[in-house]
DOGUZA-742334 format. One record per atom (N, C-alpha, C): atom name; residue in one letter; y, x, z. Coordinates in nm, 3 decimals, decimal comma. Layout:
   atome   residu         v         u         w
      CA        A         Y         X         Z
...
! end
This chain:
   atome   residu         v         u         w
       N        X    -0,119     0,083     0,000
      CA        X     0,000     0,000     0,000
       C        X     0,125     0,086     0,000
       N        X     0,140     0,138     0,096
      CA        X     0,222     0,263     0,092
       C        X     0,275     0,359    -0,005
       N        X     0,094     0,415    -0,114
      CA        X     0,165     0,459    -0,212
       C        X     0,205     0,322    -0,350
       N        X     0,213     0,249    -0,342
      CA        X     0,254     0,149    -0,420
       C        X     0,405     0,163    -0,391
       N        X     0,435     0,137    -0,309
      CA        X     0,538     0,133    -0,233
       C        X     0,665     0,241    -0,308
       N        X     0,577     0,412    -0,247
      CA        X     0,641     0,472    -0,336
       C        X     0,622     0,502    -0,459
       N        X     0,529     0,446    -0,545
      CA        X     0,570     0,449    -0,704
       C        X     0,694     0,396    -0,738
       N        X     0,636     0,282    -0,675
      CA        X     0,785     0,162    -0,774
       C        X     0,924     0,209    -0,709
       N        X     0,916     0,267    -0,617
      CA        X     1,062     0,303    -0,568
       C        X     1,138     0,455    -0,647
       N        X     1,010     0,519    -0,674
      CA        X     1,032     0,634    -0,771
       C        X     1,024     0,595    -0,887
       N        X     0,982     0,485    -0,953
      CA        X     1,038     0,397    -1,055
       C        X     1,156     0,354    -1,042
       N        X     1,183     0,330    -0,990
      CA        X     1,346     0,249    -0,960
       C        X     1,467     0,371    -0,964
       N        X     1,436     0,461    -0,868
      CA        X     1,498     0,567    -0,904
       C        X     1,528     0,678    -1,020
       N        X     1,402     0,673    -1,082
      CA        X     1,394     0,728    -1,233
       C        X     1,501     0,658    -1,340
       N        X     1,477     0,502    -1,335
      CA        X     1,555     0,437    -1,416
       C        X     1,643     0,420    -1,403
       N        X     1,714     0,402    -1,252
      CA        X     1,844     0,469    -1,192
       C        X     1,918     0,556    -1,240
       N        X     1,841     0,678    -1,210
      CA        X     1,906     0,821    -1,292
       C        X     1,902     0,783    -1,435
       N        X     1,840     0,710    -1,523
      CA        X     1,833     0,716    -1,651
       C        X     1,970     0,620    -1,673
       N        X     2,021     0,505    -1,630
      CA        X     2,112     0,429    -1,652
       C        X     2,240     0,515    -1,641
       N        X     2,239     0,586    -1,511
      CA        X     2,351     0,622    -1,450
       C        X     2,383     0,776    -1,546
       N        X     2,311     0,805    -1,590
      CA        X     2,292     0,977    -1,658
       C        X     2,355     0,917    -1,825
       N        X     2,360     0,806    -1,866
      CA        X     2,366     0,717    -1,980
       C        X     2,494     0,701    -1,971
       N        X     2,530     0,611    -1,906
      CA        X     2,693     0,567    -1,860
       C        X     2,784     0,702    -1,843
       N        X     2,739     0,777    -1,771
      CA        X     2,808     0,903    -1,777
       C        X     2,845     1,006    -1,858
       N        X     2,747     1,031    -1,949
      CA        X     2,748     1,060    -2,108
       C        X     2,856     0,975    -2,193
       N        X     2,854     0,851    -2,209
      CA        X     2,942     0,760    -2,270
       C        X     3,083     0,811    -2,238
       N        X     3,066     0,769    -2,117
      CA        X     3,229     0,770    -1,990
       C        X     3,263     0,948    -2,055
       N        X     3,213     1,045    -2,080
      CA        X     3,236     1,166    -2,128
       C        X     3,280     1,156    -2,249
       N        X     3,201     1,083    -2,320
      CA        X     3,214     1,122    -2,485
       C        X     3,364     1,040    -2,534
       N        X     3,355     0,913    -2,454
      CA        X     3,488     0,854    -2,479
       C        X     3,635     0,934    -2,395
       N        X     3,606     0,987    -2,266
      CA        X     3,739     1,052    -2,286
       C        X     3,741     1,167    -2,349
       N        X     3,665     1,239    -2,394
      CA        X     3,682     1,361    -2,507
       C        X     3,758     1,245    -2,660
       N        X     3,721     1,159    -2,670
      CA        X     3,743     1,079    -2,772
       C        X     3,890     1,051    -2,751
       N        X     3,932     1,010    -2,654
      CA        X     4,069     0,951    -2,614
       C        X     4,150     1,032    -2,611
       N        X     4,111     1,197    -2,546
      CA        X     4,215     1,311    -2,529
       C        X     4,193     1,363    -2,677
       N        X     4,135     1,328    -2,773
      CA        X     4,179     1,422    -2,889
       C        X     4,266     1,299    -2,966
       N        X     4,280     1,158    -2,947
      CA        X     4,338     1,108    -3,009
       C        X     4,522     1,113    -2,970
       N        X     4,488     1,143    -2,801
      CA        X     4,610     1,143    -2,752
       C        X     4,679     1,302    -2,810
       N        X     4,630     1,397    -2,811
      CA        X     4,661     1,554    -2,847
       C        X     4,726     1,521    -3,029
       N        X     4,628     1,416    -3,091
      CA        X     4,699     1,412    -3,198
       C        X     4,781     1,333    -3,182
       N        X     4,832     1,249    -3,109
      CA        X     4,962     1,158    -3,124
       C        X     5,052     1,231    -3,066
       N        X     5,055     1,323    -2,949
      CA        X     5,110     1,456    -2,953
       C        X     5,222     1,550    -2,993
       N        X     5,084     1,605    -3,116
      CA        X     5,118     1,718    -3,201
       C        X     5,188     1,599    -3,310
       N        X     5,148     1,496    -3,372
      CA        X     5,247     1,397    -3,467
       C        X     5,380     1,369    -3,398
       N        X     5,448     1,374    -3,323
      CA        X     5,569     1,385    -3,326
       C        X     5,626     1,404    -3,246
       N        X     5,580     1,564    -3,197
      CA        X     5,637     1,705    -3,180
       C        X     5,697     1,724    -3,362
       N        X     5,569     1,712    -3,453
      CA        X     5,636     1,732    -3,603
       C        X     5,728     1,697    -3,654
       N        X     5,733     1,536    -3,623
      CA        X     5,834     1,450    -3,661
       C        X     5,989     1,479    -3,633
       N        X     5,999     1,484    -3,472
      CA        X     6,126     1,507    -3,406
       C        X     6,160     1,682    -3,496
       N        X     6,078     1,761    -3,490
      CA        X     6,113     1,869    -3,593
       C        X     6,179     1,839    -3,734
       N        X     6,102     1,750    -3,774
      CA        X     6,143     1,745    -3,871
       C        X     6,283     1,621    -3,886
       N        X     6,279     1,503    -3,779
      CA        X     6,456     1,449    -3,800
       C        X     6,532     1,564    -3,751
       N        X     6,484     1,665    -3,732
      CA        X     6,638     1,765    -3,692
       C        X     6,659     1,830    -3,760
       N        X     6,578     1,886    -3,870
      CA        X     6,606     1,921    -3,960
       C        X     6,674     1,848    -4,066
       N        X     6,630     1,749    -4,061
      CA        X     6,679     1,649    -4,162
       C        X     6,873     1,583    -4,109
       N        X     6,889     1,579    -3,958
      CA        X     7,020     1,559    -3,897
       C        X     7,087     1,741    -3,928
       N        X     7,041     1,804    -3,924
      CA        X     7,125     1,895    -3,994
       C        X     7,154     1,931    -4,118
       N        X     7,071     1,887    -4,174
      CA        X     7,087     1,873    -4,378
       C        X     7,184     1,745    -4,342
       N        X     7,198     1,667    -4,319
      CA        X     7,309     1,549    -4,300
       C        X     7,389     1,586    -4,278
       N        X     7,438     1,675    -4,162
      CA        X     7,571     1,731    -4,123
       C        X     7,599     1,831    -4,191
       N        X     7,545     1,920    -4,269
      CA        X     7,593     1,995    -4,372
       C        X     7,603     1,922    -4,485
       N        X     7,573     1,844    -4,539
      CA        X     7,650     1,748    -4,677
       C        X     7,780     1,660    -4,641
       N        X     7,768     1,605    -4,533
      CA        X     7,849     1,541    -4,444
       C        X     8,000     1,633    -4,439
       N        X     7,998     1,750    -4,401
      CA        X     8,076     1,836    -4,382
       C        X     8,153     1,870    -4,485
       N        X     8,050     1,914    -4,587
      CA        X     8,067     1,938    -4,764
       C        X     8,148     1,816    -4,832
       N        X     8,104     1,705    -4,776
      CA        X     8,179     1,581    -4,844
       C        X     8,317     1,534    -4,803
       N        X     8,357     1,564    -4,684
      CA        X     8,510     1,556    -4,628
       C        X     8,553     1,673    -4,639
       N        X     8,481     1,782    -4,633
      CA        X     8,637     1,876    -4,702
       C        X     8,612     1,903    -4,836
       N        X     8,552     1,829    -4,906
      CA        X     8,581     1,809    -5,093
       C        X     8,654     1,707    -5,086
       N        X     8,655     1,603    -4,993
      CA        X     8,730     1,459    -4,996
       C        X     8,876     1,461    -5,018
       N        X     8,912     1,604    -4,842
      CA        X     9,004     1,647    -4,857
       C        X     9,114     1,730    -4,947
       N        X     9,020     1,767    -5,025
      CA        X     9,098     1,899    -5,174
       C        X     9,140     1,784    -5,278
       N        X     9,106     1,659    -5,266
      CA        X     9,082     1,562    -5,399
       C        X     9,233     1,477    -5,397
       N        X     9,288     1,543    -5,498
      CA        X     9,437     1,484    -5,500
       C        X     9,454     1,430    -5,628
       N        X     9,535     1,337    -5,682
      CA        X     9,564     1,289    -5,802
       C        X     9,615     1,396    -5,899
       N        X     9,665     1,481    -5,847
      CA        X     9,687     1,594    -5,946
       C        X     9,581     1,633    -6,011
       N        X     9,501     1,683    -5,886
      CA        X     9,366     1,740    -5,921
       C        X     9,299     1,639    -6,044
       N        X     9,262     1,543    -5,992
      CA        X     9,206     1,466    -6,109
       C        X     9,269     1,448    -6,236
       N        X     9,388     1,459    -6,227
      CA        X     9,467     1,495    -6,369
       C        X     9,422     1,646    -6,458
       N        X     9,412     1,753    -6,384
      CA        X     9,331     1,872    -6,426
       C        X     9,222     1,829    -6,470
       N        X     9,167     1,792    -6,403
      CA        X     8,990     1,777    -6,471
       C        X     8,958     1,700    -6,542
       N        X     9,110     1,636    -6,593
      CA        X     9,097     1,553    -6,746
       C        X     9,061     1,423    -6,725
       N        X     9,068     1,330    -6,626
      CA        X     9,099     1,245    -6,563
       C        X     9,203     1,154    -6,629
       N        X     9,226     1,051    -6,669
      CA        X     9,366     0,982    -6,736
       C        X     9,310     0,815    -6,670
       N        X     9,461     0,755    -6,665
      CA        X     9,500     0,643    -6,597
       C        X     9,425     0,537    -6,711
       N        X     9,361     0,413    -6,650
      CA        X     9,297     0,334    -6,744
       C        X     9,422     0,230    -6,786
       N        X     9,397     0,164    -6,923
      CA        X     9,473     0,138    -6,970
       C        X     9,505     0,024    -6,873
       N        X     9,374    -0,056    -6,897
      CA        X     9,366    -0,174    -6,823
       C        X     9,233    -0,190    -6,747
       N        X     9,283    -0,199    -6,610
      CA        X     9,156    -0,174    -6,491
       C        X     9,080    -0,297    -6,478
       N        X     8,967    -0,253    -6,446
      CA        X     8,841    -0,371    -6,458
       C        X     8,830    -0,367    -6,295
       N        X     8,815    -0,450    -6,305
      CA        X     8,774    -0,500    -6,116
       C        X     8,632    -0,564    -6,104
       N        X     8,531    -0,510    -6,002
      CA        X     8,430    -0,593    -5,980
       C        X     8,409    -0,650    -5,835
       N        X     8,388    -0,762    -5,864
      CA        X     8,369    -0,847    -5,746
       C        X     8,192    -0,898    -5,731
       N        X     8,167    -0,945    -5,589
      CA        X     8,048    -0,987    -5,585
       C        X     8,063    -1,127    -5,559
       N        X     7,998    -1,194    -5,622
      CA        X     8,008    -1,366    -5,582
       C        X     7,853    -1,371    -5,508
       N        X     7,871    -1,471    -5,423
      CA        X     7,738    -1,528    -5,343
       C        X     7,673    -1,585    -5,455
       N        X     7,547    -1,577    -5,407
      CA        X     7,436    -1,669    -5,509
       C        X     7,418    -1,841    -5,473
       N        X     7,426    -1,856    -5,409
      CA        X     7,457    -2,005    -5,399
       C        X     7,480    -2,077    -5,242
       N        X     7,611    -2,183    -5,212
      CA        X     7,649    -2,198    -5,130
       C        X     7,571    -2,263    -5,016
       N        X     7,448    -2,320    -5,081
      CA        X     7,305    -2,420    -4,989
       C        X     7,304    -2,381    -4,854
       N        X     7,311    -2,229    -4,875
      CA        X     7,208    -2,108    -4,752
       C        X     7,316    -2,070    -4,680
       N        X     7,443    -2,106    -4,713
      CA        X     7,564    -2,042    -4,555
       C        X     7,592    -2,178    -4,492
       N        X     7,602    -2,101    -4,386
      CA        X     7,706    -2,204    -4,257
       C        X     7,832    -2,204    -4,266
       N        X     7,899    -2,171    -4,395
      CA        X     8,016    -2,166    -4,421
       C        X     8,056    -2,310    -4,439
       N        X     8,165    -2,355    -4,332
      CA        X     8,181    -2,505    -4,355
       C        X     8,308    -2,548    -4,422
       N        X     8,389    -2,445    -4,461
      CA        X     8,538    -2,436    -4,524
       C        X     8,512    -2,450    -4,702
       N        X     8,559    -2,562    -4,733
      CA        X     8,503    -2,553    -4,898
       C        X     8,624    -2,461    -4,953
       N        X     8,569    -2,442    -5,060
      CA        X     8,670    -2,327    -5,130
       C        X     8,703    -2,403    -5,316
! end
């Protein structure tokens, strides 16, 4: 009786360790899984922020370039570079596409 007793309890324990040795493996493999996804979200923008600063400094150097060309740009100047007054100036305007879609309640 006794050794009955301890089979099934060293059964129980075997399958014990087998469940628990299982789950623990998993519980491993998924945070190795999770820390390489997190390492790449990471390293993706560590890149990124590299790269808007690079890109905010290409901005501020055209930026820079464009107000002091803005500044040199005189009507004279454009007279040099062969520039001449139009006879008769064209104007463009934008009209709305149709009045249905505003809350504009003032008729015109």
């Amino acid at each position: 009786m006794k050794r009955v007793k301890t089979l099934a309890l060293y059964e129980f324990q075997r399958r014990l360790f087998f469940i628990l040795s299982t789950f623990l493996f998993l519980t491993l493999i998924s945070y190795a899984y999770l820390l390489n996804l997190t390492i790449k979200d990471i390293v993706f923008v560590d890149e990124n922020q590299k790269e808007m600063a690079n890109l905010r400094s290409t901005l501020s150097t055209l930026e820079n370039e464009y107000l002091s060309k803005g500044k040199n740009l005189t009507l004279e100047k454009a007279y040099d570079l062969g520039f001449i007054d139009a006879a008769t100036p064209t104007y463009l305007s934008r009209a709305t596409l149709s009045t249905e879609l505003s809350l504009n309640t003032v008729s015109q």
